[in-house]
C-alpha positions in Angstrom: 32.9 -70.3 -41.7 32.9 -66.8 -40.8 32.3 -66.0 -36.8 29.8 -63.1 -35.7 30.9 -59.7 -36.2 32.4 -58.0 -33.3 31.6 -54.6 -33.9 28.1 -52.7 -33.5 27.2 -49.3 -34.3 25.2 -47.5 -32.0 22.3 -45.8 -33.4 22.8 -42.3 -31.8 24.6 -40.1 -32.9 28.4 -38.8 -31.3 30.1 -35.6 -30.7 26.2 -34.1 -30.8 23.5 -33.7 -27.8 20.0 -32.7 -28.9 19.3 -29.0 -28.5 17.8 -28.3 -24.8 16.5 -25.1 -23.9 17.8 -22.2 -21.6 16.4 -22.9 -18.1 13.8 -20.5 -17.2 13.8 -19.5 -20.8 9.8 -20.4 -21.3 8.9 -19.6 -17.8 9.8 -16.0 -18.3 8.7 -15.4 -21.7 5.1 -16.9 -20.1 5.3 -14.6 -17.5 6.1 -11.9 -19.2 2.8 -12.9 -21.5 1.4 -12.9 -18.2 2.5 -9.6 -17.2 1.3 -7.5 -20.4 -2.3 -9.4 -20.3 -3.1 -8.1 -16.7 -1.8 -4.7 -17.6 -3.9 -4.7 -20.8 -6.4 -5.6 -18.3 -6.0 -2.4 -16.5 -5.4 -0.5 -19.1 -9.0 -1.0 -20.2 -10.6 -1.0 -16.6 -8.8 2.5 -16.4 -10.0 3.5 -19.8 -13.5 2.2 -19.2 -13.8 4.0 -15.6 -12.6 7.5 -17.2 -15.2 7.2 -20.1 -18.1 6.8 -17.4 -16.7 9.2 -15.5 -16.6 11.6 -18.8 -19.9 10.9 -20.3 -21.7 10.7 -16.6 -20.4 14.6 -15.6 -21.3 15.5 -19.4 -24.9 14.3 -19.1 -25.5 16.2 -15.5 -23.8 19.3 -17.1 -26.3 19.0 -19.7 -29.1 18.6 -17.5 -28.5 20.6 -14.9 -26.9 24.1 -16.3 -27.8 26.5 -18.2 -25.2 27.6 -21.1 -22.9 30.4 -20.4 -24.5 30.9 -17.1 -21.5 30.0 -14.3 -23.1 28.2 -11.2 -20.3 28.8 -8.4 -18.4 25.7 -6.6 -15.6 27.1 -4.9 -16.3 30.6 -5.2 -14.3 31.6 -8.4 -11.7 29.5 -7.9 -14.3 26.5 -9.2 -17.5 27.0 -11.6 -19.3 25.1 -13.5 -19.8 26.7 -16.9 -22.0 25.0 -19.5 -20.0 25.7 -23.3 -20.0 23.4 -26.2 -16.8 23.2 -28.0 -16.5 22.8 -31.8 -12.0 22.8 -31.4 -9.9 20.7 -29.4 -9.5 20.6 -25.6 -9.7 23.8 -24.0 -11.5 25.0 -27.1 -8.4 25.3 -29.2 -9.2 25.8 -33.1 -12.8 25.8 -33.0 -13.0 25.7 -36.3 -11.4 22.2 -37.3 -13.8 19.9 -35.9 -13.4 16.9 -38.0 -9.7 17.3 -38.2 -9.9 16.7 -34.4 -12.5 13.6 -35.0 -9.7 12.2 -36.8 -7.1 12.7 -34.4 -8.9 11.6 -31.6 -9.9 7.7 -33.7 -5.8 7.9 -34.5 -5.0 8.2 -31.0 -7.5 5.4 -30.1 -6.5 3.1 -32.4 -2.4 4.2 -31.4 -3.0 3.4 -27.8 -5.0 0.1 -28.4 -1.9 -0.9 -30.7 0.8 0.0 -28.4 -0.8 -1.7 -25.6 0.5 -5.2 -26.9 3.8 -3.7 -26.0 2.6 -2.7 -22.1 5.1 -3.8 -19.4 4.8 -1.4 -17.0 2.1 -0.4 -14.8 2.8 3.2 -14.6 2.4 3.4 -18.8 -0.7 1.4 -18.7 -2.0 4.1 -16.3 -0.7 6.7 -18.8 -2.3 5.4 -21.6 -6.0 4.0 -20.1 -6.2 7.7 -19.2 -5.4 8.9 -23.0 -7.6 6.2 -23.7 -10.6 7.1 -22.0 -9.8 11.0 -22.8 -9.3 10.9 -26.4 -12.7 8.3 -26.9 -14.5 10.6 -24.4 -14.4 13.6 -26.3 -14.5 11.3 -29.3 -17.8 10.3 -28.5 -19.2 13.6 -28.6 -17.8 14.3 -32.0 -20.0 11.0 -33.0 -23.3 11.5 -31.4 -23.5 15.2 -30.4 -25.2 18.0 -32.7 -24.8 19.3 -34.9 -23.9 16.1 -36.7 -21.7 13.0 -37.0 -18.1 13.5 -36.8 -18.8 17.5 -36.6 -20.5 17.2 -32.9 -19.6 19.6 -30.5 -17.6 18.5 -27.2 -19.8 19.3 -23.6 -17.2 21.7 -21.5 -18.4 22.5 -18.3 -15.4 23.3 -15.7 -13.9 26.6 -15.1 -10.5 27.8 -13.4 -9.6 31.1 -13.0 -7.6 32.6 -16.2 -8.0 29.2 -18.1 -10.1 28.0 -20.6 -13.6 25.9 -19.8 -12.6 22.3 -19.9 -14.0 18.8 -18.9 -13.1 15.3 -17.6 -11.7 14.2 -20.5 -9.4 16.7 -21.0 -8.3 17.0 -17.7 -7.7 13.0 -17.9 -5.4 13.4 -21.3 -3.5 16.6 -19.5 -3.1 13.9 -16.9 -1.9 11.1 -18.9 0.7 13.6 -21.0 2.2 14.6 -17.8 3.0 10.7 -16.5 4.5 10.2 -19.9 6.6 12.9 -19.8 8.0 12.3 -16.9 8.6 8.4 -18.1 10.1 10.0 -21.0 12.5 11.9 -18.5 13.0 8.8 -16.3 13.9 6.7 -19.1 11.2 4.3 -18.5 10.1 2.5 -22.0 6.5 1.0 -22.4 7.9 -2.9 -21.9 9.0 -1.5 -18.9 12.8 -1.7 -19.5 14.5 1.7 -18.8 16.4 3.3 -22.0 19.3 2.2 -22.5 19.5 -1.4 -20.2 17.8 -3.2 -23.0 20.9 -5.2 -24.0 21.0 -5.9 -20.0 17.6 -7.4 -19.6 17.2 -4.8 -17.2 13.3 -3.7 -16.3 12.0 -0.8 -14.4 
């Protein structure tokens, strides 16, 4: 008569521990998620404020000025000039409309795209004010005579020695001087600077 065996297996496994996470791993990749939804958020309040802003001045230009007639602000350091503007801003190549119309949806779409990317604040002001520059102007290509996609933009601001402009241009002059000096401070759109990537380290 054989006697009960003596030896038992267990049922886990040795040598081997199930595979645990990093600590804190989740927690920052959530608040990173976090992070780039509120600056999306901003990104769009910035964008939607400067496209009022744009089409609100264009509409009292339009209703309250005559063209080519200068209505003084500052004396002539300021006027208000009512000029529609076939070209690009500060009525460079006139005679390219819809190449412009194009550009101007490409830069729309660009921004919206990159946006997924945002981690720093400074970028996401950067880019709602491209945003709302390049869709302001892109508006009047739509909807403005003398047809769609060949409308002319509403300028209506005047500096001395410089080109009749409006508040969407000066918003994308704005926005390329913030990125450039990013650019020069070596601050990427996640908000890393250049080259501390491998570090993990954020501006």
């Amino acid at each position: 008569m054989s006697g009960p065996s003596v030896s038992s297996v267990s049922s886990e496994p040795t040598g081997s521990s199930p595979s645990v996470p990093a600590e804190g791993t989740d927690g920052l990749g959530h608040a990173r998620q976090r992070r780039a939804r509120r600056l999306r958020r901003f990104l769009v309040a910035v964008a939607l404020v400067g496209l009022a802003a744009d089409q609100v001045t264009k509409a009292l230009a339009v209703a309250a000025l005559t063209p080519g007639v200068p209505v003084p602000v500052v004396g002539d350091v300021l006027q208000l000039v009512l000029l529609r503007n076939p070209g690009a801003a500060f009525s460079f190549a006139t005679g390219a409309t819809w190449i412009f119309t194009v550009i101007a949806a490409v830069v729309v779409v660009a921004v919206l795209r990159v946006s997924r990317k945002l981690g720093s604040r400074a970028w996401a002001l950067a880019l709602g004010l491209l945003l709302a520059g390049a869709t302001g102007n892109l508006v009047d290509r739509l909807v403005r005579a003398p047809g769609f996609a060949r409308g002319h933009v509403v300028d209506f601001l005047a500096l001395p020695h410089w080109p009749v402009f409006n508040v969407a241009d000066s918003m994308i002059c704005t926005a390329a001087a913030l990125i450039v000096v990013l650019a020069l401070r070596g601050i990427e759109i996640d908000g890393r600077r250049a080259g501390a990537r491998r570090r993990g380290g954020r501006a």
